[in-house]
C-alpha positions as CSV (number, residue, x, y, z in Angstrom):
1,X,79.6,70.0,171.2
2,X,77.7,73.1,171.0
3,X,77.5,76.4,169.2
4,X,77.8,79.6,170.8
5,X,79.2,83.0,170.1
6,X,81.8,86.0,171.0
7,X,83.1,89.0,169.7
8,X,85.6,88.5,166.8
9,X,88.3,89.8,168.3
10,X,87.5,87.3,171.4
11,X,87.6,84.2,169.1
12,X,90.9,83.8,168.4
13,X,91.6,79.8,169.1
14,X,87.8,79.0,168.4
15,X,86.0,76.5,165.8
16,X,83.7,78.3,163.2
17,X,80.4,76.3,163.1
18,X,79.8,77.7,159.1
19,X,81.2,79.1,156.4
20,X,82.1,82.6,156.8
21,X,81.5,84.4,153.0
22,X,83.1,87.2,151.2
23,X,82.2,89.0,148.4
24,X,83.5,91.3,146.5
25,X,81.3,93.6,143.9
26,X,81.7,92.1,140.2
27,X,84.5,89.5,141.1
28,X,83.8,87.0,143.7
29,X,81.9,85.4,146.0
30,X,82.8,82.3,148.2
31,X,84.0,81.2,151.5
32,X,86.6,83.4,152.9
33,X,86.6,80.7,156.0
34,X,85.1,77.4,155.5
35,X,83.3,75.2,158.4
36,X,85.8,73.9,161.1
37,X,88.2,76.4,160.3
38,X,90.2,77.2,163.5
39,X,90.5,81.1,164.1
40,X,93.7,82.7,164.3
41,X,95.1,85.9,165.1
42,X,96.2,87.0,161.8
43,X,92.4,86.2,160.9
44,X,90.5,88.6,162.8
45,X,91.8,91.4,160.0
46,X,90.0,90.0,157.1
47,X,86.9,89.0,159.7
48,X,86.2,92.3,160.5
49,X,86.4,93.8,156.4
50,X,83.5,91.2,155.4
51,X,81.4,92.6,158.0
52,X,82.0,89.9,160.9
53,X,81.9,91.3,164.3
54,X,80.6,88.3,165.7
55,X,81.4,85.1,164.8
56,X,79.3,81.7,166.4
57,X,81.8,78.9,166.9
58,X,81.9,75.2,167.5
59,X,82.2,74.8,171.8
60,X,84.1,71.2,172.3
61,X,83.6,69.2,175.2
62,X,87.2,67.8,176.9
63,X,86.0,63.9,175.5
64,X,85.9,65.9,171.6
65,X,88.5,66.2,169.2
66,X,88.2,68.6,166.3
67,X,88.2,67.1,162.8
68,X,91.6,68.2,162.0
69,X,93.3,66.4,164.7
70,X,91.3,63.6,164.4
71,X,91.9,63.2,160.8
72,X,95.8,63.4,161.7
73,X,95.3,60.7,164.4
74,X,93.8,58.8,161.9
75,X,96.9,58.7,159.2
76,X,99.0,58.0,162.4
77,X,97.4,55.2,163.4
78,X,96.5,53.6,160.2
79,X,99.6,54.6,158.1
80,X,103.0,52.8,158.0
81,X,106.1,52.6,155.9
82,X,106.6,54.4,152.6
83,X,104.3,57.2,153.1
84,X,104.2,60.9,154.3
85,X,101.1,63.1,155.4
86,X,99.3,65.9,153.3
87,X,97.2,67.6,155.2
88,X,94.6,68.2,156.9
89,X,92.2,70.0,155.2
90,X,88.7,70.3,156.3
91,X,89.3,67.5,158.5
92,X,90.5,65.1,155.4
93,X,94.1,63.8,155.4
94,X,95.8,61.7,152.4
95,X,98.6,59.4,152.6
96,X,101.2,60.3,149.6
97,X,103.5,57.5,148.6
98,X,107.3,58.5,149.3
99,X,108.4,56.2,146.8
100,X,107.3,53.9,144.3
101,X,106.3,50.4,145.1
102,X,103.7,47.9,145.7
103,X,100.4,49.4,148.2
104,X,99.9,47.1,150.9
105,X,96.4,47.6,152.9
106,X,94.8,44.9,154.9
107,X,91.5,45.2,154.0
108,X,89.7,43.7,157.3
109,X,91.1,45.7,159.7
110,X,90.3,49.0,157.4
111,X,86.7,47.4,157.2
112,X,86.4,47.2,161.0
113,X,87.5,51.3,161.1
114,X,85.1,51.4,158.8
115,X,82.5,50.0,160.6
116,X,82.8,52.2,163.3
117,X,80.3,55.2,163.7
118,X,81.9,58.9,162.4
119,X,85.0,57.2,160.4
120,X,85.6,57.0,156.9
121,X,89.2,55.5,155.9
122,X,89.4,55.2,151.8
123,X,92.3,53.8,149.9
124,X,93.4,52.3,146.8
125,X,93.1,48.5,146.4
126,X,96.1,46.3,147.6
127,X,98.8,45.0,145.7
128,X,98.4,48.5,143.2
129,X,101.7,50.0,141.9
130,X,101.9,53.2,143.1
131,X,104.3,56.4,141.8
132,X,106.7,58.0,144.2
133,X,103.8,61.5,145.3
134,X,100.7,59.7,144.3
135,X,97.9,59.7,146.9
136,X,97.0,56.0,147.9
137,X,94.4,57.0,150.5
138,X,92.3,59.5,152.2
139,X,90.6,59.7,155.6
140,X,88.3,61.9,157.9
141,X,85.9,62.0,160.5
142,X,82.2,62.5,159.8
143,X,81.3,65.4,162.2
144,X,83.3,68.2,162.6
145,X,84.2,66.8,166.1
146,X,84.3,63.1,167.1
147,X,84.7,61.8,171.0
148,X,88.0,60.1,171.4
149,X,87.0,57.0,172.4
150,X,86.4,56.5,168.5
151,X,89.6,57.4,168.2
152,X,91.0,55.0,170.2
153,X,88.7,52.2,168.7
154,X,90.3,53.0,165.8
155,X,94.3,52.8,167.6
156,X,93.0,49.8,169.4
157,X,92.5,47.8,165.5
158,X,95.2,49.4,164.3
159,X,97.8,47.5,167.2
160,X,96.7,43.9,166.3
161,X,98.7,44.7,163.0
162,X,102.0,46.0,161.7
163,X,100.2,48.6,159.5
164,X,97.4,49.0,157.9
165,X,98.6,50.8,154.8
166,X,102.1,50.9,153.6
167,X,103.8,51.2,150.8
168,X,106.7,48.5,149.6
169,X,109.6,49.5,147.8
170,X,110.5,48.0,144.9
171,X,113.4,45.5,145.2
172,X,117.1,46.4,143.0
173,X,116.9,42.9,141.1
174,X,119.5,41.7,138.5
175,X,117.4,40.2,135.8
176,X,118.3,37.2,133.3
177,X,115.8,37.4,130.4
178,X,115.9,33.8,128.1
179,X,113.9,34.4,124.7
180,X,112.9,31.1,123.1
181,X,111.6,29.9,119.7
182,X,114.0,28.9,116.4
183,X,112.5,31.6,114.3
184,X,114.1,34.1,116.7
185,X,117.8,32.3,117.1
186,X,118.2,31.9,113.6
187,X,117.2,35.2,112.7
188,X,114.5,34.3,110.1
189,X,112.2,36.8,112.6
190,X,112.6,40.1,114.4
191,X,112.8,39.9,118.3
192,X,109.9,41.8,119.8
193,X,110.1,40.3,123.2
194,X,113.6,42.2,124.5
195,X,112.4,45.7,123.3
196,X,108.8,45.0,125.2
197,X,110.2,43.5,128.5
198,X,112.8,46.3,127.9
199,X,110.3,49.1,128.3
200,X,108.7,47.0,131.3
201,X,111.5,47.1,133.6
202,X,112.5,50.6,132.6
203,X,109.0,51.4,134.2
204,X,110.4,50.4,137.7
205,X,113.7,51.8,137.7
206,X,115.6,48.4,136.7
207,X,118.5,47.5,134.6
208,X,118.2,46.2,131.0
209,X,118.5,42.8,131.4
210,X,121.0,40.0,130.4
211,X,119.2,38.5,127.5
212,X,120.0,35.1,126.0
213,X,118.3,33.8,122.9
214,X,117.8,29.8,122.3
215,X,115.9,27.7,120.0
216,X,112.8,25.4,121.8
217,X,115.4,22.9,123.1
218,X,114.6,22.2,126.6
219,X,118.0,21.1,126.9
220,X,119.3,24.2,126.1
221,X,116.6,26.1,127.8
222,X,117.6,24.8,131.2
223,X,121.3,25.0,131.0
224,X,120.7,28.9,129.5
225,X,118.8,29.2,133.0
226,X,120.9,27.6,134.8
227,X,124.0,29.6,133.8
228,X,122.2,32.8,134.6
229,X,121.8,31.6,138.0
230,X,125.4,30.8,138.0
231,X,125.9,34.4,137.5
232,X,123.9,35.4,139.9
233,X,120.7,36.7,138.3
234,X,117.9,36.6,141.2
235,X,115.4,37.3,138.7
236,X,114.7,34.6,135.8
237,X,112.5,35.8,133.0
238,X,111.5,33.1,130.2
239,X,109.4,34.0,127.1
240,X,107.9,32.0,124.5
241,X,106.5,28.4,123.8
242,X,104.3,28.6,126.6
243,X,101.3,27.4,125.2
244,X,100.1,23.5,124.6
245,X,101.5,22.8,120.9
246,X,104.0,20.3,120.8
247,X,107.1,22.1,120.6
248,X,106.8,24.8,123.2
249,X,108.9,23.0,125.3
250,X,109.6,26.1,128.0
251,X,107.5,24.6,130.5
252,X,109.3,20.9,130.3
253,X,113.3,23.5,129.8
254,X,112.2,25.5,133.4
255,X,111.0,22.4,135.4
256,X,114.3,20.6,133.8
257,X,116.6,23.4,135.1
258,X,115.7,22.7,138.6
259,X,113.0,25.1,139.2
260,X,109.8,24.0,141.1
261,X,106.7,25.1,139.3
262,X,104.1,27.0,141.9
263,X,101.7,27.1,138.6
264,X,101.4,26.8,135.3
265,X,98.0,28.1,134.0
266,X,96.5,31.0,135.5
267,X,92.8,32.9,135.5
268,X,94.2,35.9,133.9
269,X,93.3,37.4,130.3
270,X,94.8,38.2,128.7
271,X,98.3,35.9,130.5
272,X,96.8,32.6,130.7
273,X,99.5,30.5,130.0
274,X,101.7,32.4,132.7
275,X,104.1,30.1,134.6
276,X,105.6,31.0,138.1
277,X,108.3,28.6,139.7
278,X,111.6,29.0,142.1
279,X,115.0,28.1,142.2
280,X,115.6,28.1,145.8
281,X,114.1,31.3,146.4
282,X,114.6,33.2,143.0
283,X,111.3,33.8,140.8
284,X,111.6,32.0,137.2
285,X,108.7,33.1,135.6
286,X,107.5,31.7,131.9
287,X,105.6,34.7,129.9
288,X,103.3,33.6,126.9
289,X,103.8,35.3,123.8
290,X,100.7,38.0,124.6
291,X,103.2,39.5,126.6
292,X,104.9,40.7,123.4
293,X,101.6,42.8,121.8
294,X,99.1,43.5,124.6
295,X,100.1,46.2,126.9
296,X,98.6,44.9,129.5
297,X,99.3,40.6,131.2
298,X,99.4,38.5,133.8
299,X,102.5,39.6,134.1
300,X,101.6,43.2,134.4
301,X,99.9,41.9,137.8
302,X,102.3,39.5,139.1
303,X,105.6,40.7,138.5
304,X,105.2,44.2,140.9
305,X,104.2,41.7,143.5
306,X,107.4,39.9,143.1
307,X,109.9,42.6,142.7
308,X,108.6,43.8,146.4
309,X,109.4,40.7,147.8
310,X,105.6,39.0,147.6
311,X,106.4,35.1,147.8
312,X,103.3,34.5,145.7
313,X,101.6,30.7,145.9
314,X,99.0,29.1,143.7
315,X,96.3,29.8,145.9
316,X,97.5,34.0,144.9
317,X,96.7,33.4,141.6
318,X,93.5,31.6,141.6
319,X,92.3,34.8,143.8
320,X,93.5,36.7,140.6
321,X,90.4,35.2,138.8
322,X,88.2,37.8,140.4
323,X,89.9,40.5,138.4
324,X,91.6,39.4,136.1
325,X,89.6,39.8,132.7
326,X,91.4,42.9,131.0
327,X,88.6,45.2,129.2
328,X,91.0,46.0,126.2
329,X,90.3,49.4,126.3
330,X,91.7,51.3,122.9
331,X,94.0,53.7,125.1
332,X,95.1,51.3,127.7
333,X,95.3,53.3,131.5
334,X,96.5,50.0,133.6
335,X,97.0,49.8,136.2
336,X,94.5,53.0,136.6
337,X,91.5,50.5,135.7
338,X,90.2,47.5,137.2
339,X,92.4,44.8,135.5
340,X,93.3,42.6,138.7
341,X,91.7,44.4,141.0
């Protein structure tokens, strides 16, 4: 790469090697062309009014790609489903979610195109909720031309996997909600479990649940569960009498109604006391009562995971330990904050 130089109205196709400034008297002054624009017909105009009647350029060799192109090759080769191009611009192209759902980015391949000279690759941490239009990553090349055998480094560590960033949709579950505890079956106290788990679900797109109330009766807890299984709920979700007194009996009513507990007990605070089993497949999950009155749980982490089809194992939610302490903030921005992360 190498700079030389030609008459504006010669440089039509060429790479400006600087920023090419206009100002106008009293209103502005800025960039009218920024560094690594490519030069275009319609541009030689506006050139020639702010004086330019030369204009020194960027001179690829064949082996060079211009940052523009490189920064596209690099969404192509490191972007997979559930996500469109914006871009580029000065070299630097995002990857836009094209629907909500769970952010998926294998984190040792994108260190490896990391490590590799000229390259930055930046995205959003794994297992993130993302909004249909959010940005979930941004990448570039250093220079503003790179030789393509970076390039095909970078394609090369790509192939070994599907893709390296995608973007999961969100599974159409129908949900069967059991809310435990006496107090709430006879009446003596108002339900604030439904409304909460109500406003949780709403957040991805899903039905209001089937919601059954029953007193701490493991009995009764596993035959509720049960029958919403014989209606075929694929999503089971249990709140109340999760913790260690006596008569929170959820635990004893899931593991009674055939489930097989993955774990009960987790390194997440606030969510602790957060169950995860399966019925043949389907996720039965047991919520403590923090679930009610923090915004912000275990099952805040876990439960995007499972409604995009993550088969989550114990050894999943020890890793959440590293994480998992929730700062309480006063205006809570989860999951825009470093709460399982």
């Amino acid at each position: 790469m190498k700079i030389a130089y030609a008459k504006t109205s010669d440089a039509i196709g060429k790479v400006l090697s600087h920023d090419v400034t206009r100002i106008v008297q009293g209103k502005c002054k800025g960039p009218a062309f920024k560094k690594g624009h490519v030069i275009k017909e319609e541009d030689v105009p506006q050139l020639l009014d702010i004086g330019k009647e030369h204009i020194y350029f960027l001179e690829l060799e064949e082996d060079e790609v211009h940052e523009n192109e490189a920064g596209l090759a690099l969404a192509e080769a490191l972007a997979g489903e559930g996500l469109r191009f914006e871009g580029p611009s000065e070299g630097r192209v995002d990857l836009v979610a094209e629907h909500d759902g769970l952010l998926k980015v294998d984190k040792e391949s994108l260190y490896k195109i990391n490590r590799l000279k000229d390259v930055a690759a930046a995205s959003l941490h794994t297992n993130s909720p993302v909004k249909k239009g959010e940005s979930v990553a941004g990448m570039r090349v250093i220079p503003l031309a790179v030789n393509r055998k970076i390039l095909q480094e970078v394609e090369d560590i790509c192939s070994a996997y599907t893709s390296v960033i995608k973007v999961h949709a969100y599974r159409s579950y129908k949900i069967g909600a059991v809310i435990t505890g006496k107090e709430i079956y006879d009446k003596r106290v108002k339900d604030a479990f439904a409304p909460a788990l109500k406003d949780k679900l709403n957040l991805y797109g899903l039905d209001e649940p089937q919601i059954q109330y029953v007193p701490d009766n493991s009995k009764i807890i596993a035959e509720t569960i049960q029958q919403l299984l014989g209606e075929e709920h694929d999503f089971i979700i249990v709140t109340g009498g999760m913790s260690v007194d006596p008569d929170d009996v959820t635990p004893i009513g899931i593991r009674e109604s055939g489930a097989e507990i993955e774990e009960y007990g987790i390194p997440v605070l606030p969510g602790a006391m957060f169950l995860l089993a399966y019925h043949e497949g389907t996720p039965v999950v047991g919520v403590p009562a923090c679930g009610m009155f923090y915004h912000s749980t275990a099952f805040d982490l876990i439960f995007p995971r499972l409604l995009a089809g993550d088969v989550i194992c114990a050894d999943d939610l020890a890793a959440l330990g590293h994480g998992g302490f929730c700062r309480r903030c006063e205006k809570c921005n989860f999951p825009h904050c470093s709460f399982g992360k």
